[in-house]
N, C-alpha and C positions, 0 to 999 in steps of 0.2 A: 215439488217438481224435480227429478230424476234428472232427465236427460234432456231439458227445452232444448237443443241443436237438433235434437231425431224429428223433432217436429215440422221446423222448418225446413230440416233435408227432404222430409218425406212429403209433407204437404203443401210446400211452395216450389224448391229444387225439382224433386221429382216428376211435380205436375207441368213445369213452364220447359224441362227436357221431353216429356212428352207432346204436350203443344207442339214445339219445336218440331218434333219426325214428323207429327201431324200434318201443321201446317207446309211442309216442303214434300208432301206428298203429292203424287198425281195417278188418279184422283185425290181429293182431300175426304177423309174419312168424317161422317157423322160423330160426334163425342158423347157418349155421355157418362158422367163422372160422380164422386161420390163427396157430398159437402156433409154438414151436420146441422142439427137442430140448434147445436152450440152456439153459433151466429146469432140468437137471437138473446143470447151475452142475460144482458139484465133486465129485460122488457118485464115488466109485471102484468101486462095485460095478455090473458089467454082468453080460449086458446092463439095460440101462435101461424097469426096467417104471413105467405107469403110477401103483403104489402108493409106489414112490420119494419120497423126501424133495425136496424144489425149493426149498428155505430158504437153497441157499447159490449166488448167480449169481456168475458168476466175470468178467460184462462186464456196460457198461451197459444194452446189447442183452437179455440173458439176462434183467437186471428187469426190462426196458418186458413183456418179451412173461410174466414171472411175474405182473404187476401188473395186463394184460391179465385173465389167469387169473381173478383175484379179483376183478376188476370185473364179468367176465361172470356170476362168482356172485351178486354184486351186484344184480346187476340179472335174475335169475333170481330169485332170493328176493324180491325185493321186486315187482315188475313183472309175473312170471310169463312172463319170454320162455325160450321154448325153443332151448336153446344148447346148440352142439359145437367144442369145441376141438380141432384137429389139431395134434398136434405133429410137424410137419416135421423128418424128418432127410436131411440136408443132398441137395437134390434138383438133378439135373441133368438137362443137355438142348437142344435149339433154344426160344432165346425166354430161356435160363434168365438166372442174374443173373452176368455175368461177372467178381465178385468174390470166387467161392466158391471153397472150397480143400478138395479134395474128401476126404476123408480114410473118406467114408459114403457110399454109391453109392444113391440112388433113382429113375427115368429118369420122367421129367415124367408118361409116358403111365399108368405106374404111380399116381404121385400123386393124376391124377384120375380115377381109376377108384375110390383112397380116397373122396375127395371127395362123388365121385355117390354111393356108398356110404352116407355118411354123411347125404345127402340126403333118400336114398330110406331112411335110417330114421329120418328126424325126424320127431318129433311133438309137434303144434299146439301154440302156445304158449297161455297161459290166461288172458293178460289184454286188458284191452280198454279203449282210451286211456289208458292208462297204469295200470290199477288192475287189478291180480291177483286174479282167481278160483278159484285152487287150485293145488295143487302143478304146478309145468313139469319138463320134462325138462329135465336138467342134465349131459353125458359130456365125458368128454379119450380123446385115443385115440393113441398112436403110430401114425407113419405112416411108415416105411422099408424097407429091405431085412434081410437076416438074418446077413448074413454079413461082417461089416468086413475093409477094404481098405487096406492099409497105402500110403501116399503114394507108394513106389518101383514099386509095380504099378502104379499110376495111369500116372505117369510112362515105364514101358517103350510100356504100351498104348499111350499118345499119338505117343512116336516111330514106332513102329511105322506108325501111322496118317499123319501127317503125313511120312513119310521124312527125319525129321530129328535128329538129335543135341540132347539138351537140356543145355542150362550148367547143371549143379547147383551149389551154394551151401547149406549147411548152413547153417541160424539158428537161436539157442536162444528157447524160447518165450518172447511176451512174459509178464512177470511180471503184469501187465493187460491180459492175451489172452484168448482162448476156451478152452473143453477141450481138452485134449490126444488125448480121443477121445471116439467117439459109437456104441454098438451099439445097437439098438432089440431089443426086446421086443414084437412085432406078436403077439400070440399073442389078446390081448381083442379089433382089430380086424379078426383072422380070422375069431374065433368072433361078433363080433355085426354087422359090416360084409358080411364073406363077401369081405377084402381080402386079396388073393396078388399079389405083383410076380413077374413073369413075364421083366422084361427081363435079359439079363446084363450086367455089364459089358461087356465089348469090343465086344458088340452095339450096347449104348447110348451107349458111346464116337463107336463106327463112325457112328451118324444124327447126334451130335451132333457132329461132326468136319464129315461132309457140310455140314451146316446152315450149321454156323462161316463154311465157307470160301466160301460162296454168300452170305450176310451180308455178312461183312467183305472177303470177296477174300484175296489173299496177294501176296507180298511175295517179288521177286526176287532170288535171291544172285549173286553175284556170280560162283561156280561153277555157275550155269546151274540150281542146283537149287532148288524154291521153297518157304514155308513159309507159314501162316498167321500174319495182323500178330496 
């Protein structure tokens, strides 16, 4: 772990300075915000539904975005702002974050389609400069694909895609790593979002490959053949 203070500025700081404009808004704006699949810390039981235990985070990460959680109740109950938590499992794509290790496949395009989903069912929040009127809407909702993807598939798709051979290296997890896997449970934010991912792997590999190499460019071998830096 780098930098744990970027964590909590960005994932606890950041989120309870927003609340804040929020809640002293008038009107009070709907919310809805970005948590993680992380939450569900050390559960071994998949896939990972919403009623799940999140008591046990297994990175620093994993609290800020649990801590999140209970702030946004926080300030639901007291405040009256109407709040949605998505919990992101591990989402890829053009634009994505190129530190992700993909092990849970969900293709950006998918993701916001959760999003607007979850947009277009919120409803109003209840209070007004800051003083609560009545009970607000308060959801969490998984937001992934259905099917987990073991890291060797990943890895063929990419060769495949990029024409090149990857130097594997086997590492054992860190002991102060993230989960060892991630399956979601999209079944609530089917039935109340009306959210379906449509994209496949290789498909979404394939635009995010494209994307990659129009971004970054590639990188000349020395055997004439080229690769993504």
């Amino acid at each position: 772990m780098q930098n744990p203070k970027s964590y909590v500025h960005s994932n606890i700081a950041g989120f309870v300075n927003l609340l804040e404009v929020c809640k002293s808004a008038n009107p009070q704006p709907a919310i809805v915000w970005a948590s993680s699949s992380s939450v569900y810390g050390l559960n071994s039981k998949v896939p990972f539904s919403e009623k799940d235990r999140t008591d046990r985070p297994a990175s620093l990460y994993a609290a800020t975005k649990k801590a999140g959680e209970e702030i946004a109740h926080t300030y639901n109950h007291i405040h009256g702002l109407s709040i949605t938590g998505l919990r992101f499992f591990t989402v890829y794509g053009p634009w994505g974050r190129p530190d992700m290790a993909y092990f849970f496949f969900t293709k950006i395009d998918d993701i916001v389609k959760g999003c607007l989903g979850a947009l277009d069912t919120a409803k109003k929040s209840t209070g007004s400069g800051g003083k609560k009127k009545g009970p607000a809407q308060l959801r969490i909702y998984n937001l992934g694909n259905t099917s987990p993807v073991p890291m060797t598939k990943m890895v063929s798709i990419l060769e495949k895609l990029l024409k090149v051979k990857a130097k594997k290296k086997a590492q054992p997890m860190p002991r102060n790593g993230d989960v060892e896997f991630t399956h979601a449970n999209i079944s609530l934010a089917q039935r109340e979002l009306g959210y379906k991912p449509t994209t496949g792997l290789e498909s979404g590999l394939k635009k995010f490959v494209r994307w990659y190499v129009s971004y970054y460019g590639t990188t000349k071998k020395k055997n004439g053949s080229s690769s993504a830096l």
